[in-house]
C-alpha positions in Angstrom: 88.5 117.3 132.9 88.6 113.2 132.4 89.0 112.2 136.0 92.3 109.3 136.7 91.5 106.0 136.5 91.3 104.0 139.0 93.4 100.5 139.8 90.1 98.7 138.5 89.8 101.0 135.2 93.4 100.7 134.7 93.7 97.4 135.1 90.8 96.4 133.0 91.9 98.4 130.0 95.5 96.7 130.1 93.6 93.4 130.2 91.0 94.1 127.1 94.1 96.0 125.4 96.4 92.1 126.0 93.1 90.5 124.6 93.6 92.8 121.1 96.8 92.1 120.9 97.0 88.3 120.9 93.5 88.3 118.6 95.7 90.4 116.1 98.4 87.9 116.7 96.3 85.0 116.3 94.8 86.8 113.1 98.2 87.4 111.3 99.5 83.9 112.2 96.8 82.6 110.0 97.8 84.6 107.3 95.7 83.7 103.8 94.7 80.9 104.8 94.4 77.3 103.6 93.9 77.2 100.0 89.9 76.7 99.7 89.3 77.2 103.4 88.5 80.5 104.6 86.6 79.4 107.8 89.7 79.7 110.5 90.0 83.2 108.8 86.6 84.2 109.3 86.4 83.3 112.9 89.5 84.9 114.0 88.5 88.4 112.1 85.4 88.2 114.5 87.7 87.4 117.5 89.9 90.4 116.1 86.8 92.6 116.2 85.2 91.6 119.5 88.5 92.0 120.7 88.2 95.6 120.0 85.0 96.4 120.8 85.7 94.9 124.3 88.5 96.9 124.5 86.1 100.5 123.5 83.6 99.4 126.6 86.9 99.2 128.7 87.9 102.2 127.6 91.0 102.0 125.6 91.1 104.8 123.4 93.2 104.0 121.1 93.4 101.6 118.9 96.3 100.0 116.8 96.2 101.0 113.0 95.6 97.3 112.0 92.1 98.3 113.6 91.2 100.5 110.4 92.0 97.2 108.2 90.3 94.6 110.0 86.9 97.2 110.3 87.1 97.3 106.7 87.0 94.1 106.1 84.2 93.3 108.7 82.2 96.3 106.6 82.1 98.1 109.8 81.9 101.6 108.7 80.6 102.9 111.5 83.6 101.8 113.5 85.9 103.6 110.9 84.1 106.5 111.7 84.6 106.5 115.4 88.4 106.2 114.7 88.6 109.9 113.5 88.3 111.9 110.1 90.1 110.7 107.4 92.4 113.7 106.9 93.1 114.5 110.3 94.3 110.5 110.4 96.2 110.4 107.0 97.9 113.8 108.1 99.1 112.1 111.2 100.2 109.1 109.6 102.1 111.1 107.0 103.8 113.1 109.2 105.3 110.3 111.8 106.4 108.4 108.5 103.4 105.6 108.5 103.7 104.4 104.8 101.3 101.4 105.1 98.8 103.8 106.3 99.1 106.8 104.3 98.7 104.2 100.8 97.0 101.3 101.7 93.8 101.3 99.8 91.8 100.6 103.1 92.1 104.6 103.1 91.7 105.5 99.4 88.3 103.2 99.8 87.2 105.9 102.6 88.2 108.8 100.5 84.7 111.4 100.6 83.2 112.2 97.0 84.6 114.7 94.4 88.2 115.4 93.0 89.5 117.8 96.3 89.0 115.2 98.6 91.6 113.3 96.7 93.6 115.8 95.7 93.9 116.2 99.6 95.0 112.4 99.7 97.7 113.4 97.2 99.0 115.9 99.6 99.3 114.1 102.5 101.3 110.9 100.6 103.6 114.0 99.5 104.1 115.1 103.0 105.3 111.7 104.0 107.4 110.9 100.5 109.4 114.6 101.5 110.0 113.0 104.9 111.1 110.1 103.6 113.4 111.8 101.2 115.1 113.7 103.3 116.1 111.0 105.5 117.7 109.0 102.6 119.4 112.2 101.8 121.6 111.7 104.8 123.2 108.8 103.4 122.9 108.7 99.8 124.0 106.1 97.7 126.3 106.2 94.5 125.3 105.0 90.8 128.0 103.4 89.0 128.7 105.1 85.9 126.5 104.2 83.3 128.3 103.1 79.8 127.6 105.5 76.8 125.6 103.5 74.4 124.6 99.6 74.7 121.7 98.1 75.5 118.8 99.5 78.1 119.2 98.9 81.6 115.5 98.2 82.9 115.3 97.3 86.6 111.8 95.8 88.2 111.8 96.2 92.1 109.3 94.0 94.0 109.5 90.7 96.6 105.9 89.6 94.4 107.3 88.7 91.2 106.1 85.3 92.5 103.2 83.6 92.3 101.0 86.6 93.2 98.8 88.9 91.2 101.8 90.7 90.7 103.4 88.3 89.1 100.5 87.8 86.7 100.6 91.0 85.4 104.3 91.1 84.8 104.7 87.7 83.1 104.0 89.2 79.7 106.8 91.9 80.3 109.3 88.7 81.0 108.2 85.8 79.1 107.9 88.4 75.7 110.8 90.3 76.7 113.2 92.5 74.0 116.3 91.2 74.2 117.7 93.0 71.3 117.0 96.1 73.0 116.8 95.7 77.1 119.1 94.2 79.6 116.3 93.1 82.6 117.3 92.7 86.0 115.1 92.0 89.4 115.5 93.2 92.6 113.5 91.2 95.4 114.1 91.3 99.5 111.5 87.8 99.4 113.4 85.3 102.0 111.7 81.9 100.6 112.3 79.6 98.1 111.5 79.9 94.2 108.2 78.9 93.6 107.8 78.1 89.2 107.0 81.6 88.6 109.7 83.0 90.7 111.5 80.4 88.8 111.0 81.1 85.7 111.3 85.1 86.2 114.7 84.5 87.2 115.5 82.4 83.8 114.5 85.4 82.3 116.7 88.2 83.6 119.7 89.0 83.3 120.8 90.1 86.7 118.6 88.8 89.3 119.1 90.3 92.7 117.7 88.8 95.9 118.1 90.0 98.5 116.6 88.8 102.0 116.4 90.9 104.8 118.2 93.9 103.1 117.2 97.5 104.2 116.1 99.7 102.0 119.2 101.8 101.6 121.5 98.0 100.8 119.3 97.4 98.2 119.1 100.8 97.2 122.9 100.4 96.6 122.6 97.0 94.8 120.3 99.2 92.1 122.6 102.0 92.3 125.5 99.5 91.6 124.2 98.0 88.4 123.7 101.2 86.2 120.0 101.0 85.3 118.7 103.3 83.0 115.1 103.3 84.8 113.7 101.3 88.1 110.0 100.4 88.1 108.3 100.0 91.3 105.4 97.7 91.7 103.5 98.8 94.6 105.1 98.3 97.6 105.9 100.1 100.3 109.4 98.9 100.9 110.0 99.6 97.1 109.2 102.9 98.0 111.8 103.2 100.3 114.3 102.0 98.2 113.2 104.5 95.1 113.6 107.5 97.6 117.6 107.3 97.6 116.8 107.4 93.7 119.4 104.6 92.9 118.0 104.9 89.3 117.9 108.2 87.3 114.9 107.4 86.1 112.2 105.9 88.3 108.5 104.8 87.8 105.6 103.0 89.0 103.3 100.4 87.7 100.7 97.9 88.2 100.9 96.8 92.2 99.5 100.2 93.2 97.2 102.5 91.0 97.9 105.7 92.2 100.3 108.4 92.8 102.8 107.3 95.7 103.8 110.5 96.3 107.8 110.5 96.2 109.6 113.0 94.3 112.3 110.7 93.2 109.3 108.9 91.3 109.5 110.4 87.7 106.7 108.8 85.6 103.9 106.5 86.2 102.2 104.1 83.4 98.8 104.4 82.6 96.9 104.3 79.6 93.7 106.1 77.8 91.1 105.1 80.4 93.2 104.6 83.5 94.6 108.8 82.6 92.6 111.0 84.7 90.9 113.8 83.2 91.9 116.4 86.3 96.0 115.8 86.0 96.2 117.5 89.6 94.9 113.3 90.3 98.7 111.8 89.4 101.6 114.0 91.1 104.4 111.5 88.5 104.8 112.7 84.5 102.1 110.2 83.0 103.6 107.5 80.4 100.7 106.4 78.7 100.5 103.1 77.3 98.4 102.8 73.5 95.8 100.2 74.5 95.7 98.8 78.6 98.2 99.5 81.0 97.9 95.8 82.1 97.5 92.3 79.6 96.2 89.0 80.5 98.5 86.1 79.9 97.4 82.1 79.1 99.7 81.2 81.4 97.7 82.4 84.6 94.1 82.5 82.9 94.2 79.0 81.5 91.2 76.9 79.9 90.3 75.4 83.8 87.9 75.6 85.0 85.4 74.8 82.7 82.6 76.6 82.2 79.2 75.6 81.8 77.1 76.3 79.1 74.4 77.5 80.9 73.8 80.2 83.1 73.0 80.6 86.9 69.8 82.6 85.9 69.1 79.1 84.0 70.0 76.8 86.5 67.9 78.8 89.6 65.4 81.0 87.8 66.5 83.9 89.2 69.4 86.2 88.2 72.7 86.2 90.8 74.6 89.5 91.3 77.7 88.5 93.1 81.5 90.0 93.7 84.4 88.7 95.0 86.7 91.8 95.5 88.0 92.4 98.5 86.0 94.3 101.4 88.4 96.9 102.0 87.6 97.9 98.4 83.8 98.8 100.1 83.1 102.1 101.0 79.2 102.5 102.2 78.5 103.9 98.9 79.4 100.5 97.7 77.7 99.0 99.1 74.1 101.3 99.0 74.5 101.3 95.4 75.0 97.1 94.7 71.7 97.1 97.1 69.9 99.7 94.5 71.0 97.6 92.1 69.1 94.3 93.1 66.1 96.1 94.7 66.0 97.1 90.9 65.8 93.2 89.7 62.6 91.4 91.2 63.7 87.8 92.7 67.4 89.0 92.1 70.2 87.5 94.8 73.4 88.6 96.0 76.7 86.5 96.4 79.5 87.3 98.5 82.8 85.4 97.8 85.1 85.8 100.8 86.6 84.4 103.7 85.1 87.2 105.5 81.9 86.2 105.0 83.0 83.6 108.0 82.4 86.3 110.6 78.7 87.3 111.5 79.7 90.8 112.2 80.6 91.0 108.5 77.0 89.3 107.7 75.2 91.5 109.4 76.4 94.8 108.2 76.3 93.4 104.7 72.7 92.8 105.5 71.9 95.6 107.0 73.1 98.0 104.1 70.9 95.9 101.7 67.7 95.6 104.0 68.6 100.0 103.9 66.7 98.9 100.5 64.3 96.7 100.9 66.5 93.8 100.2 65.6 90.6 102.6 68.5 89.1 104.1 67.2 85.8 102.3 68.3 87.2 99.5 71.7 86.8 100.0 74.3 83.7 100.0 78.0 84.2 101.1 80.7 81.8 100.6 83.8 81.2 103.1 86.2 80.6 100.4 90.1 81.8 100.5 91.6 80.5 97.4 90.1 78.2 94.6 87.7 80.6 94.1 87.5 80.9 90.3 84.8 78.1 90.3 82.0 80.3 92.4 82.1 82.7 89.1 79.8 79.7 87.4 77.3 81.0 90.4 77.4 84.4 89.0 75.2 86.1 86.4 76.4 89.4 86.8 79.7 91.0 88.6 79.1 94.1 90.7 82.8 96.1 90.9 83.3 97.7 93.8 83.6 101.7 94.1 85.8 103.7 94.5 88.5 101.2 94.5 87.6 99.2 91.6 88.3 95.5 90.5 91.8 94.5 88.9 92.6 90.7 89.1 89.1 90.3 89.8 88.0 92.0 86.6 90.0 89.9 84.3 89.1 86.9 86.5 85.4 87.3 86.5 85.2 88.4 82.2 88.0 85.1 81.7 85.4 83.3 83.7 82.3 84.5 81.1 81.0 87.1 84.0 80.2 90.5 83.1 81.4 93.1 85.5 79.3 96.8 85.9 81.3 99.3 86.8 81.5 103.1 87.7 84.1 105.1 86.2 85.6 107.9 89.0 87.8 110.5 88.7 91.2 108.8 90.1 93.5 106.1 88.6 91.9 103.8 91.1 88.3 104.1 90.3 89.4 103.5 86.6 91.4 100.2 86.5 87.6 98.2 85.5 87.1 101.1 83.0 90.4 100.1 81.3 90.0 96.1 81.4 86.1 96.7 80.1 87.0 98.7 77.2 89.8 96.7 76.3 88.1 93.8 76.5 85.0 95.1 74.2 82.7 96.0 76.5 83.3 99.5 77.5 79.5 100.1 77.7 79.2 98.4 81.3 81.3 101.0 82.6 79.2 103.8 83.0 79.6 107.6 84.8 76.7 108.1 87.8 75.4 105.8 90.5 71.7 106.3 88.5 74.1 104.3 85.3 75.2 102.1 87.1 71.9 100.9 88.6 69.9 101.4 85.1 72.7 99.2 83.5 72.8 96.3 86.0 69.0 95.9 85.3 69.2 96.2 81.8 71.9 93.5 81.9 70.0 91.2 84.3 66.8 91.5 81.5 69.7 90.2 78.5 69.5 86.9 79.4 70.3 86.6 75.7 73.7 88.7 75.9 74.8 87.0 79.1 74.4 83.7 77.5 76.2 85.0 74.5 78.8 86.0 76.6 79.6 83.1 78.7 80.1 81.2 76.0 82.5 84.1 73.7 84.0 85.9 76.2 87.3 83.7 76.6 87.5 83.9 72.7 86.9 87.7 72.7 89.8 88.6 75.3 92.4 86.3 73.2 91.8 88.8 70.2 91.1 91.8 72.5 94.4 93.8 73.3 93.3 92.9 76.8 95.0 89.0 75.7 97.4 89.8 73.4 100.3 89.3 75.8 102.9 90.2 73.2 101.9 92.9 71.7 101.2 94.3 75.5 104.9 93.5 75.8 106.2 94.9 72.4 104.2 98.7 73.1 105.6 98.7 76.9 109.3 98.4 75.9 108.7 100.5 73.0 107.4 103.6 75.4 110.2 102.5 78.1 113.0 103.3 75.1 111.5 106.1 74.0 111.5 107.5 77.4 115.1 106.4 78.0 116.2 108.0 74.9 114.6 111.0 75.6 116.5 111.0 79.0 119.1 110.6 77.3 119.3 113.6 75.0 118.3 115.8 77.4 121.0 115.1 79.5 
């Protein structure tokens, strides 16, 4: 029996549990950052994360949800596992309604091996999409009646179509759009001002619904109002909301979140040959699959800045540089054990980590302690406080390690645009398949590889091409241009023509 505390304990706890909350404060006010400048970022993390281990010697027990996130970022697995099992916590969160926790890829990077464990993940997201249906149930809205015949209505839901790397992906879709054959309209709950992408997205539509401030059941309405033939989410969670009324009679997702959310109401998503899962128990929509990529790369975003040099890093230092620059809640300890067997495999080989986590020691240290798990010497690796304007740290990089089992996107075009390879291993979910996709696609679909033992033979056998990394750093832009990876229109011209087909399909069945 836990005996009372006493005034002491109890006021101690409140005390450390007042410190958490005005470091978490503190850490949201900064937000992203200055462009460049990811110091401030990095030392409020670590004042985030002292905050909470203060408030663990006090005796708080539990600890805000944010906690899981920021412990991710810091690499500090062995904090994630104090906070409880994973699918004792995502049943929890799915059943008191928790969207940001049941999908936010913080959990899908903690996900244990093998194809039930995720398959369990699938359940619990369908536990809290039933919840979440039933409670739009109660106040359902009404589509307007859609005119026999005429053009198709296709709907985009999503506050990013900004510029974000949201908006990056969809440009193609709106800059190339059908016009013969699609009406395109926007619905977007962002409350600031057009920036030039917003801008120019808005050109392009032809009903362009913004929305600040609206709950999920007004803009549920405002979909329901203009007759869409399908509604395409992009990864949000207050997109999800809004497809649970099902103001569309067709609904899908795409892009902003690759994997299953979980909702009923959600008909289809769009994937393509590699991102398909081999085990279909892994998507719980009806798969559309795209021909080539489910995602493009557009001029527009990937321009000819920065330059690259036409040397290597291995040339410049004499040693090779393995390096990433996703995001650390992509990490799971197997990540990070495997990028470490990966450079104990390459004598003289260094590791570079671009982040503005890199600005807190406690993220330093566990990087460094993974790797020395290996042999590696902590003077073999170099971090970089950066937040924004990072593109130009790729010309540090020889080779890009991906991370596992959440897998690069953005930073996979980013780093091959850049004249980076990426190595990457292939799982058995959507989400540990996005590299697969962008490798093959781009023409290299043999740096994507199937074990751990692959992906650690392959990094070494890359490091020793010096003479197909140089060859690549100096092709590569040239090679994605061609690649169906760069060819923005077409990309545009086979997603419209599986969105009609689907439509039309819909149609006659009805």
């Amino acid at each position: 029996m836990t005996e009372p505390a006493s005034d002491g304990q109890s006021e101690a706890r409140a005390t450390a549990q007042a410190r958490v909350e005005r470091a978490f404060r503190a850490l949201a006010e900064v937000g992203k950052g200055a462009p460049g400048d990811g110091a401030e970022e990095g030392r409020r993390l670590q004042e985030a994360y002292d905050a909470l281990v203060a408030a663990a010697a006090a005796g708080v027990e539990r600890f805000p949800y944010a906690a899981s996130y920021l412990f991710m970022r810091l690499a500090a697995h062995d904090w994630l596992a104090r906070m409880g099992d994973l699918d004792t916590v995502d049943r929890s969160l799915a059943e008191s309604g928790e969207a940001a926790g049941v999908h936010m890829q913080v959990q899908m990077a903690r996900i244990a091996p093998g194809v039930e464990a995720r398959i369990e993940a699938l359940r619990q997201r369908r536990v809290w999409g039933a919840a979440l249906e039933a409670a739009a149930a109660r106040t359902p809205v009404v589509r307007a009646p859609r005119p026999v015949g005429g053009k198709v209505r296709l709907g985009f839901i999503s506050s990013d179509l900004r510029h974000t790397n949201v908006g990056v992906f969809a440009w193609p879709l709106f800059e190339h759009r059908d016009r013969d054959r699609f009406e395109l309209f926007v619905y977007s709950a962002h409350a600031g001002p057009d920036d030039p992408v917003q801008a120019l997205f808005r050109q392009w539509t032809d009903g362009w619904r913004q929305i600040p401030g609206a709950s999920p059941r007004a803009m549920a309405q405002a979909v329901a109002h203009d007759g869409l033939d399908m509604l395409i989410e992009l990864g949000d969670a207050y997109a999800w909301e809004v497809c649970a009324y099902r103001p569309a009679p067709l609904q899908a997702s795409w892009m902003g979140y690759s994997n299953s959310v979980g909702l009923a109401a959600i008909d289809h998503i769009i994937l393509d040959p590699w991102l398909m899962p081999e085990d279909p128990r892994l998507v719980t929509e009806r798969p559309l699959v795209m021909p080539h990529g489910w995602i493009a790369m557009t001029e527009a975003y990937f321009e000819p800045e920065p330059r690259l040099p036409e040397d290597t890093p291995q040339a410049r230092n004499g040693f090779v540089t393995f390096g990433t620059l996703n995001a650390p809640y992509k990490y799971s300890p197997q990540c990070l054990d495997l990028w470490a067997r990966a450079v104990a495999a390459v004598p003289e080989s260094r590791f570079l980590i671009v982040r503005p986590e890199a600005g807190a020691p406690t993220f330093r240290d566990n990087i460094a302690r993974a790797f020395a798990a290996h042999g590696v010497a902590p003077e073999r690796l170099a971090f970089a406080v950066v937040r924004g304007r990072h593109l130009p740290w790729y010309n540090e990089i020889d080779i890009a390690l991906d991370s596992l089992p959440v897998t690069g996107g953005t930073t996979t075009c980013e780093s091959l645009w850049m004249g980076v390879p990426v190595v990457s291993l292939t799982g058995a979910a959507p989400f540990e398949r996005m590299s697969a996709s962008i490798l093959a696609n781009a023409g290299l679909g043999d740096l994507a590889v199937r074990t751990p033992e692959a992906f650690v033979a392959t990094a070494a056998a890359l490091a020793a091409d010096r003479a197909r990394r140089e060859r690549l750093k100096l092709t590569l832009r040239d090679r994605i241009r061609a690649s169906p990876l760069g060819r923005s229109e077409a990309f545009a011209r086979d997603f419209y023509a599986l969105i009609a087909h689907t439509v039309a399909t819909a149609r006659g069945a009805a």
